[in-house]
matplotlib code that plots the C-alpha trace (Angstrom):
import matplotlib.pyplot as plt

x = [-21.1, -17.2, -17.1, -19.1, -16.8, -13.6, -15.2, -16.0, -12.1, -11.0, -13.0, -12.5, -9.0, -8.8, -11.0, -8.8, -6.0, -7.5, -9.0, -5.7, -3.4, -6.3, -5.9, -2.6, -2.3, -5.2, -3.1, 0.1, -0.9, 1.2, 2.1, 4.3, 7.4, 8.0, 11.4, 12.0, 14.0, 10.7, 8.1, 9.9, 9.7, 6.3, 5.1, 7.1, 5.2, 1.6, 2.6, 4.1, 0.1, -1.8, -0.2, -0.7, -4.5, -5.0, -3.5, -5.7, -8.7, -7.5, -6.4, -10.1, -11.2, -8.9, -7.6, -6.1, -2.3, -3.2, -3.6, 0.1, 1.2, 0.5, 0.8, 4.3, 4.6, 3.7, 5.7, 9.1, 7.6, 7.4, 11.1, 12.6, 10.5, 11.9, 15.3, 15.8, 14.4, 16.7, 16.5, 16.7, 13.8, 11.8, 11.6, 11.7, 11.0]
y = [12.4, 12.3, 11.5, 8.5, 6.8, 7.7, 5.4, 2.7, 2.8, 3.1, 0.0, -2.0, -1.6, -2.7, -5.8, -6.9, -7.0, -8.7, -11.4, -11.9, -12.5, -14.6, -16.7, -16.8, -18.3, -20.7, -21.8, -22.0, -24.1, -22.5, -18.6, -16.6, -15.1, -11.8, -10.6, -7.2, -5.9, -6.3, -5.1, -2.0, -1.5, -2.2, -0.1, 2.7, 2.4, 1.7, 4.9, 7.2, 5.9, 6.9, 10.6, 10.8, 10.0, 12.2, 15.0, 14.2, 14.1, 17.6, 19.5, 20.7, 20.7, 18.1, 19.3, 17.9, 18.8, 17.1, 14.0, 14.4, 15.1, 11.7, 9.7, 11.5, 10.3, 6.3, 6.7, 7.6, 4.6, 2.2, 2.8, 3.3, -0.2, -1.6, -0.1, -1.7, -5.4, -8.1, -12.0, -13.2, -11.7, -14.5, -18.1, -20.5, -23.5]
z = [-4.3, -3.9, -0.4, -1.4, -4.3, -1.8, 0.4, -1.8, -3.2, 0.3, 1.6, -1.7, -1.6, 2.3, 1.2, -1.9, 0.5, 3.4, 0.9, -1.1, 2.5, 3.6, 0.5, 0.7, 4.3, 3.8, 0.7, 2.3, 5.4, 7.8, 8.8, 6.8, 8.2, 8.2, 9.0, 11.5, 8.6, 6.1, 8.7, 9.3, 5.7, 5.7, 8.8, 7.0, 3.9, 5.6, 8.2, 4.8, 2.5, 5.4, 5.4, 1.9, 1.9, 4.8, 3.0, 0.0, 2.3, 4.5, 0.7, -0.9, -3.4, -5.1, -8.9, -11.9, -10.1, -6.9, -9.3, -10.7, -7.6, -6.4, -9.3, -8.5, -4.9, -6.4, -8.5, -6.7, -3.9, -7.1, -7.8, -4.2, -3.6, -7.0, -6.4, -2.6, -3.8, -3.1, -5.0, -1.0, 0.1, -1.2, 0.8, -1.7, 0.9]

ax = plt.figure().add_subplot(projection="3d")
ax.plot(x, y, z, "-o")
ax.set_aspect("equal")
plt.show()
């Protein structure tokens, strides 16, 4: 049952993240700062995921060149990510 396993990766995935930034601020002891400069970033790249998996879901059935085709996509994010990183992103406090 496909629809099924899609939502088991879809909910897993939204638990490992919530659990992981929950960690992280109960380990920290205080909030993180997020500048306006990163959250645009991030909205763009939460807004740009979200179109992607509701084209997966709208695109039936799913083939073998769907799956390159996003393996494609996360790949050209990994790079434009990796290529727009800066050393002063990270608060070394």
């Amino acid at each position: 049952v496909s629809e099924v396993s899609a939502g088991d990766i879809i909910g897993a995935n939204f638990a490992d993240i919530a659990f992981v930034i929950g960690i992280t601020l109960l380990l920290a002891g205080r909030g993180i700062a997020v500048s306006s400069q990163d959250r645009k970033k991030l909205l763009f790249m939460l807004g740009l995921t979200s179109v992607v998996l509701m084209g997966a879901f709208i695109v039936q059935p799913l083939t073998r060149f769907h799956g390159l085709v996003l393996i494609g996509i996360y790949s050209v994010l990994m790079g434009w990510m990796w290529k727009n990183r800066f050393a002063h992103d990270v608060d070394h406090d």
